[in-house]
N, C-alpha and C positions, 0 to 999 in steps of 0.2 A: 497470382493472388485471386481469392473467391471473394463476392459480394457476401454481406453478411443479411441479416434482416432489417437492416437499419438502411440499407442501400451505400454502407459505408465500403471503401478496402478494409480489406482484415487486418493489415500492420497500423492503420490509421487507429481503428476503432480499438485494437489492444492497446495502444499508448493513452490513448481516451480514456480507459479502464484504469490509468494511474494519474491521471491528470489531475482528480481533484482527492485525492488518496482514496481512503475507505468508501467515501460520496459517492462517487461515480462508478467505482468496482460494484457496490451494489443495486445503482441504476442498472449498469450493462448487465449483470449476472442475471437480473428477472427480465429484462428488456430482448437478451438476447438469449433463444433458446434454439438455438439450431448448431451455430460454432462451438467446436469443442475448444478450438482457439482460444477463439474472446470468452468463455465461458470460467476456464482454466485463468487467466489474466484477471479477468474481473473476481473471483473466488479469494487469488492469490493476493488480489491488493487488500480484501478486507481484512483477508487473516493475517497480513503484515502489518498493515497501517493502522487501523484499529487500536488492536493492543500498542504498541509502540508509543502512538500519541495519547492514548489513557496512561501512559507508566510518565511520558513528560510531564502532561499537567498535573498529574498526582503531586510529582515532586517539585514543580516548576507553581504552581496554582496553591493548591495546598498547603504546601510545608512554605510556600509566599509569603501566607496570609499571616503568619505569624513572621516576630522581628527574624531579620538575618543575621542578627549578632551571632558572634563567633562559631555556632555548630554548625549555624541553620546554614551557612556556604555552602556546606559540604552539599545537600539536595540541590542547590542551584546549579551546583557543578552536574551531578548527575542528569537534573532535566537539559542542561544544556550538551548534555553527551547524549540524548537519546534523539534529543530534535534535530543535532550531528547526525546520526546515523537514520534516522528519518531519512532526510534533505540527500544523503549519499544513496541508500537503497533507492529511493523514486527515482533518480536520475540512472542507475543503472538499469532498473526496471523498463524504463518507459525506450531506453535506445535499445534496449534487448529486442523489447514488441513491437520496435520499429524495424525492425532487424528481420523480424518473424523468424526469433530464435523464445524455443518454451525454455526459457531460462530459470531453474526451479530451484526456489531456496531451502536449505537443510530445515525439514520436518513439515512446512506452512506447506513449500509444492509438493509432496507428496500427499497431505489431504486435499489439496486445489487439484491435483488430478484426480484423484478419486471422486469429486463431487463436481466435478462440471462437465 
């Protein structure tokens, strides 16, 4: 394993890059400009985490604000399937980049590698 510019190991600081989701993927992605590693990890958590937790609270925040009588369940159910699958992606993510495995998800890694 290589030091990064952070003076970090590289499997530490890519899990860093998922730790606080989108937050910290776009700390490391301008902080670190030399790993393609951690660059690639930090790129991937924005373009996961981001959208994902904008679709929760959309449905979870939003469609809240108004009664939950009988339709409005139905978005609570969705925001609570997307913060599911949140919660499961980061933890796969983050033992991947401990792993120092570039584990790249259908459509997000392949622009995460092209742009880091």
């Amino acid at each position: 394993m290589t030091k990064t510019s952070l003076g970090l190991e590289e499997n530490f600081e890519a899990v860093l890059c998922y730790l606080f989701f989108w937050i910290s993927g776009l700390f490391f992605y301008f902080v670190e400009n030399k790993n393609k590693f951690i660059r690639f990890h930090a790129m991937q958590s924005i373009l996961v985490f981001l959208p994902l937790m904008i679709l929760a609270w959309l449905f979870g925040g939003f469609f809240g604000v108004f009664s939950y009588g009988s339709g409005w369940y139905f978005f609570a159910w969705i925001s609570w399937f997307f913060w599911g699958l949140v919660f499961v992606v980061w933890l796969v993510l983050m033992v991947k980049a401990y792993q120092m495995v570039k584990f790249k998800l259908p459509i997000v890694g392949d622009i995460a590698e092209k742009n880091s």
